[in-house]
C-alpha positions in Angstrom: 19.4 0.0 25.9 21.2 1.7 23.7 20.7 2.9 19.2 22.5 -0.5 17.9 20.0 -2.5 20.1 17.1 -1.4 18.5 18.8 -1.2 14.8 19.8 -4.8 14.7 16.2 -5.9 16.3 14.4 -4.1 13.7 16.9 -5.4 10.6 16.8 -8.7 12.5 12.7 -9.0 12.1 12.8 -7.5 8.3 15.5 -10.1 7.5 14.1 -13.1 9.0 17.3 -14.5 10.2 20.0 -13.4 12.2 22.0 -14.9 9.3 20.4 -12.8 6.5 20.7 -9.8 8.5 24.3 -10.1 9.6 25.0 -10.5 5.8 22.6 -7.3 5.1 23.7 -4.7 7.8 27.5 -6.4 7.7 28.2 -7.4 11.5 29.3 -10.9 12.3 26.0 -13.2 13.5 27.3 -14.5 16.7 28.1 -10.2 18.0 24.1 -10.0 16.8 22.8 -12.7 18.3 25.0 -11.1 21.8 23.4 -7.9 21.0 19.9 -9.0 20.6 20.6 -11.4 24.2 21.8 -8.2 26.0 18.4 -6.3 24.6 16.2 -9.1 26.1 17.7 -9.4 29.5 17.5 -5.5 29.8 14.0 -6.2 29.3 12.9 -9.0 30.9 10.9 -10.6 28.4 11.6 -12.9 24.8 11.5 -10.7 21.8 11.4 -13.6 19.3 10.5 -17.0 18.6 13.9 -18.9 17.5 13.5 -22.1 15.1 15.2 -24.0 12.4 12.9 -22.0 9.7 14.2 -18.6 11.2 12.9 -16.0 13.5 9.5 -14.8 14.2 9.0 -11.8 16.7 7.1 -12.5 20.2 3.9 -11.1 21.0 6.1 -8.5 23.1 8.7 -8.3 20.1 6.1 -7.3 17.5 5.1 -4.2 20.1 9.0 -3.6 20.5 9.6 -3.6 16.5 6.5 -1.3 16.1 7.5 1.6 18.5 11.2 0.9 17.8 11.0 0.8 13.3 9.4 4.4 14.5 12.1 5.5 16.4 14.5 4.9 14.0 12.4 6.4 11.3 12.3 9.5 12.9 15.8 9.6 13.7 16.9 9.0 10.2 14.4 12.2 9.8 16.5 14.3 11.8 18.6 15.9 8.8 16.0 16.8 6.9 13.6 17.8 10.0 16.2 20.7 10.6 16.9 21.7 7.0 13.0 21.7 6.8 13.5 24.7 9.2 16.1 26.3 6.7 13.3 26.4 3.9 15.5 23.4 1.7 13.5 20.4 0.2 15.7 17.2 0.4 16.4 14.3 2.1 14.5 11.0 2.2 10.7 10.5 1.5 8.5 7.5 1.6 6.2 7.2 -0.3 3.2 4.1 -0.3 0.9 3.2 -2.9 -1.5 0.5 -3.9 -0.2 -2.0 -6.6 -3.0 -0.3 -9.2 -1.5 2.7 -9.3 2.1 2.2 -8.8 2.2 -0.2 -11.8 1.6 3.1 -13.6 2.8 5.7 -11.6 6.0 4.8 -9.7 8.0 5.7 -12.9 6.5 9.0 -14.4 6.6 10.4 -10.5 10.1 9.4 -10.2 10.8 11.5 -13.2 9.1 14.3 -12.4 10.3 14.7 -8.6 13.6 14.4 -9.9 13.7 17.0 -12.1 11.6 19.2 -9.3 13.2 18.2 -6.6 16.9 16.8 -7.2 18.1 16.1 -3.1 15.1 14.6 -2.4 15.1 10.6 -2.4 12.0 8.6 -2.7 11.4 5.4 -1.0 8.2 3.7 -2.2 6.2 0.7 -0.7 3.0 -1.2 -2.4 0.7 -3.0 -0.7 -3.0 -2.7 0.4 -4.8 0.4 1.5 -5.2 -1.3 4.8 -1.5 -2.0 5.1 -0.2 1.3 3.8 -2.5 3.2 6.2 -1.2 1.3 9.7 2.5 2.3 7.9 1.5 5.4 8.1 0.2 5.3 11.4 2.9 3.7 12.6 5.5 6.5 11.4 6.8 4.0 9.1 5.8 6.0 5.4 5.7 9.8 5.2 2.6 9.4 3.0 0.6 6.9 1.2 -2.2 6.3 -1.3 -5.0 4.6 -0.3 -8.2 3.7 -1.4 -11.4 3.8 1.5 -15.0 3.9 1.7 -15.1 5.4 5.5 -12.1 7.7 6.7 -10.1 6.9 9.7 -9.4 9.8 12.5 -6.0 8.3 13.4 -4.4 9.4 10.2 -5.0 13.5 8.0 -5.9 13.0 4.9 -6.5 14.8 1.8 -9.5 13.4 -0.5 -8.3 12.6 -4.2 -10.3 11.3 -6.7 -13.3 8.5 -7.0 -13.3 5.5 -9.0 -15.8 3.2 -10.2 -15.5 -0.3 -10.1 -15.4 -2.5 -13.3 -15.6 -6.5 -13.9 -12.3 -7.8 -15.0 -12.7 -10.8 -16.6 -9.8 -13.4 -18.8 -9.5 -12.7 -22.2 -11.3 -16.2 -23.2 -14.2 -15.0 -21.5 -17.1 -15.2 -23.6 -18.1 -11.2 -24.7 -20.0 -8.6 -23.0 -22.3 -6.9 -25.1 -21.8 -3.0 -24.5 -19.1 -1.0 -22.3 -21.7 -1.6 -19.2 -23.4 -4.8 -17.1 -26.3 -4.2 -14.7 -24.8 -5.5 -11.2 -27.1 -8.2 -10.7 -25.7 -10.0 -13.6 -22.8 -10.6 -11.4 -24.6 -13.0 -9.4 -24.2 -15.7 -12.1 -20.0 -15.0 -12.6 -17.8 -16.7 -10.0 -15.5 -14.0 -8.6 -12.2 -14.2 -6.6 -12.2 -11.0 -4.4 -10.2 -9.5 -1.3 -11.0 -10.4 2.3 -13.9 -9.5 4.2 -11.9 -6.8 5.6 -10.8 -5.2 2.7 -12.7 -1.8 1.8 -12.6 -2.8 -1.7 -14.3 -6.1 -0.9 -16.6 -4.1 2.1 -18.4 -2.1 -0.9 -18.6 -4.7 -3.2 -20.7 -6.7 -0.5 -22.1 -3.7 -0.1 -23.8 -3.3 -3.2 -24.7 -6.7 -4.0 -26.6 -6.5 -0.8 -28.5 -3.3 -2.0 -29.1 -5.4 -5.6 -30.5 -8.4 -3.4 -28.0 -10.4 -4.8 -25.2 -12.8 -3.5 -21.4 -13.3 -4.5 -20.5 -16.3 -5.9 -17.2 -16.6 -4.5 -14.3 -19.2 -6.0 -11.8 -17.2 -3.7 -10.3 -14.9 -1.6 -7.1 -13.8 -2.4 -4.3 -11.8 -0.1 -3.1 -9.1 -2.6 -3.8 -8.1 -6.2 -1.4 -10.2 -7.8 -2.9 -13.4 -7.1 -6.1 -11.7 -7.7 -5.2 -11.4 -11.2 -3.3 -14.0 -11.6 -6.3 -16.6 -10.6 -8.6 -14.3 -13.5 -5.9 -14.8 -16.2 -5.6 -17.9 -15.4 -9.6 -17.9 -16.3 -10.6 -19.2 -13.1 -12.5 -16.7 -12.2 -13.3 -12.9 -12.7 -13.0 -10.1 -10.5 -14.2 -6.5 -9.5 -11.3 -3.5 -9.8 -11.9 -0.1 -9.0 -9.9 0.3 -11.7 -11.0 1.3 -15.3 -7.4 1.2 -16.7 -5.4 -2.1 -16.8 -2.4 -0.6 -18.8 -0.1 -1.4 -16.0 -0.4 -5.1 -16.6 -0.7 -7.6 -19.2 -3.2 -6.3 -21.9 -3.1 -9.5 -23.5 -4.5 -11.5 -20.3 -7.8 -9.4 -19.7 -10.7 -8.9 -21.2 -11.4 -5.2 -21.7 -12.5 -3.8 -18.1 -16.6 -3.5 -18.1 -18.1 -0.7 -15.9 -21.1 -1.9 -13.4 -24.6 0.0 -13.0 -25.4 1.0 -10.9 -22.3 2.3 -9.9 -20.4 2.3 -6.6 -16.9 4.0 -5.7 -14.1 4.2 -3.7 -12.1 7.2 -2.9 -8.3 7.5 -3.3 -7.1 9.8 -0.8 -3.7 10.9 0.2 -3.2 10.6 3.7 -0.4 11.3 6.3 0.5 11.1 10.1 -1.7 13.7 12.5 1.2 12.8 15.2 4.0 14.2 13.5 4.8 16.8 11.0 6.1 16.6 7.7 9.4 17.5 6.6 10.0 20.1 3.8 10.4 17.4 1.7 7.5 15.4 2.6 5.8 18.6 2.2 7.2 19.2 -1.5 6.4 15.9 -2.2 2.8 15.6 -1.3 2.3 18.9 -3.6 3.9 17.6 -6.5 2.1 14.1 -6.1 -1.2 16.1 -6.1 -0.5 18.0 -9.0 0.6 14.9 -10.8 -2.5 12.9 -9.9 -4.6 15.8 -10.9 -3.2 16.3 -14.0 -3.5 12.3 -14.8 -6.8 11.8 -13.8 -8.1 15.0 -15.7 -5.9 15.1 -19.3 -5.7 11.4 -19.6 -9.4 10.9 -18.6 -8.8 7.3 -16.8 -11.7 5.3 -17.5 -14.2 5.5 -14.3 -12.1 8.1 -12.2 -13.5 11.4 -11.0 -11.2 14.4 -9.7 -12.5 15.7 -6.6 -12.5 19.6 -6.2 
């Protein structure tokens, strides 16, 4: 087994298709397809599902692409690992975060880490807390927000801020008197929400159990862009840890409404406890928790809480 084995296997499974991947990493498809033959007869065993719809990774080839996207990660680290050890911040950094705050984020942080920090690139990912935090766990992202109601051992993790949750509704919702609803009015508003899994969802249930109430679920929805698509759409409403909805449409919502009593989830910053942190990683995560400081405290985001 050899580098290029494990390269083209991981671009192979990101791609979807030996096709799109020969056309992305720039080798011919029948020398991948070769490659990827030689990797499963070293090992005995099918590494992916082959079909007319493209390729899916085996049970075994999931477990291979896990340990080997790792690998690779931390051999593209190697540079900056030993100029970490030279005192210079640069080289690559990635960086995850939950589609509610990257909408707003992504752009000023950009700015500022490249005026602090010129060699240093940024890689950022969005997706769930959930997601972001088995990235992380998997060596995949340097560091990540995430939002959670219980903290995990597997990853370190430095506590942010809270934030209160708020019912987002369509704008041709019919008003809410006041900036405030008492939760057990919710039990009357049909709500698309997360999956059971979710820790967003896990509090919600949470505390309509502690109001005696029930949801009264229209839908569960993967990720937060159907989410709000379904409540612009004025299907249904939903409930946000998020007092702030500057980062999308204006026009399409309602203005957020906070619930009482109130419940929270914490936005921490977390990163791996199995491997350290280049310089730059390390420059990165101070300068994200200055910048998060600074706009949770002087722009006073509606519902958030800096935690000292």
């Amino acid at each position: 087994m050899q580098y290029r084995h494990l390269y083209y296997f991981v671009k192979i499974v990101e791609a979807g298709s030996f096709s799109q991947a020969a056309r992305t990493i720039h080798v011919a498809q029948p020398a991948l397809s070769q490659q990827i033959g030689e990797l499963e007869a070293s090992l005995g065993v099918a590494l992916l599902h082959r079909s007319a719809r493209g390729i899916k990774p085996t049970a075994a080839g999931q477990r291979f692409y896990d340990e080997a996207s790792s690998i690779l990660r931390r051999y593209e680290n190697l540079p900056a690992l030993v100029h970490s050890k030279i005192g210079e911040i640069e080289g690559p950094v990635s960086l995850g975060m939950p589609a509610s705050l990257s909408t707003t984020l992504v752009g000023p942080f950009i700015e500022l880490c490249r005026a602090t920090h010129p060699k240093i690139t940024l890689r950022f990912v969005d997706g769930d807390s959930e997601f972001l935090r088995e990235e992380v766990e998997k060596s995949r992202l340097d560091l990540a927000l995430i939002f959670e109601d219980e903290f995990f051992p597997t990853v370190q993790r430095q506590p942010l801020f809270r934030q209160d949750h708020y019912l987002v509704r369509s704008k041709q919702s019919a008003p809410i008197a006041g900036s405030t609803i008492p939760i057990k009015e919710l039990s009357e508003i049909p709500l698309i929400l997360p999956g059971q899994s979710n820790a967003r969802r896990i509090v919600i249930d949470r505390a309509f159990a502690k109001a005696g109430i029930s949801v009264q679920l229209a839908a569960e929805a993967a990720n937060i862009s159907s989410e709000l698509s379904a409540v612009r759409s004025g299907a249904a409403s939903t409930i946000l840890n998020l007092g702030d909805m500057s980062g999308f449409s204006l026009a399409d919502f309602a203005e957020p409404v906070l619930i009482t009593p109130t419940f929270h989830l914490t936005c921490c910053l977390i990163w791996s406890n199995q491997f350290a942190l280049t310089l730059g990683a390390e420059g990165v995560k101070k300068l994200l928790i200055e910048f998060l400081k600074e706009q949770v405290e002087a722009s006073r985001k509606p519902g958030a809480v800096w935690l000292d």
